[in-house]
N, C-alpha and C positions, 0 to 999 in steps of 0.2 A: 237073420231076422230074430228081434226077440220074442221069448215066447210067455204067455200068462201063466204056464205051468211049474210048482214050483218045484217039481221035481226035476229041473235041467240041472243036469251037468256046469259046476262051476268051479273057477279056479281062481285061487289070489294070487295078485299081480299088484306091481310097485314101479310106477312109471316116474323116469328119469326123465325129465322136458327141460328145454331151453324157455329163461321165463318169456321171452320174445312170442314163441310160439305157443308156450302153455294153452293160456286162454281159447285160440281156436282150435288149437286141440281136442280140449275138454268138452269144449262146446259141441262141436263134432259127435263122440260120442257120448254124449248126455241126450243131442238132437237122434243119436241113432238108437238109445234105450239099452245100449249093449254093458253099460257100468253100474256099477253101486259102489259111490264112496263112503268111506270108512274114517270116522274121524281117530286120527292118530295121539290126539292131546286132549283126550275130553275133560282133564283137569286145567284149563288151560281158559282160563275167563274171556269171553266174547270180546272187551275190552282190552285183552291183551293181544290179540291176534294181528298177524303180518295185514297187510291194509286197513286197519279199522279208517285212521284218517282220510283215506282215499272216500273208504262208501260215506263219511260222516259229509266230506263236502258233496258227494252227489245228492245227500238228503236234502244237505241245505240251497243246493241248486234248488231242486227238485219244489222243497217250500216257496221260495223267491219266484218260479215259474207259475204257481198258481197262485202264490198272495194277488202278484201282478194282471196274469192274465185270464185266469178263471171267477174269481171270486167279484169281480169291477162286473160281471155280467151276472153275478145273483144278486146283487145289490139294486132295489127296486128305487126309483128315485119316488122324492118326495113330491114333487111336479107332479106326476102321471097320475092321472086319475082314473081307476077302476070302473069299469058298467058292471052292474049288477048283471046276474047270466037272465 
């Protein structure tokens, strides 16, 4: 279990994963609190990194999701007429 104190005992480690399984792997222990990743290419532009294109379509999902389904229900129509409180 991990613990709030930072004087535990730690060691560097350099995990070899299959990309298949990576992801719940990681998830795994990120969900268990037991890692701290270490960015290995901090010169290395956000822009250029292995998946950028992956998360750029999930954003644009993600827009399309609420252009469509959130935003059509903040939109007050012009019919509706308000009672004063």
């Amino acid at each position: 279990m991990a613990s709030l104190l930072r004087g535990e005992e730690m060691c560097l480690a350099q995990l070899f994963l299959q990309s298949g399984s990576a992801y719940d792997c990681i998830s795994e222990l990120g969900e268990l609190g037991l890692v701290e990743f270490r960015d290995l290419n901090p010169t290395v532009n956000a822009f250029q990194r292995k998946y950028v294109n992956e998360i750029k379509k999930c954003e644009e999902m993600e827009r399309i999701l609420v252009e469509r389904q959130f935003l059509p229900l903040l939109i007050v129509s012009p019919q509706l007429t308000l009672l004063p409180p």
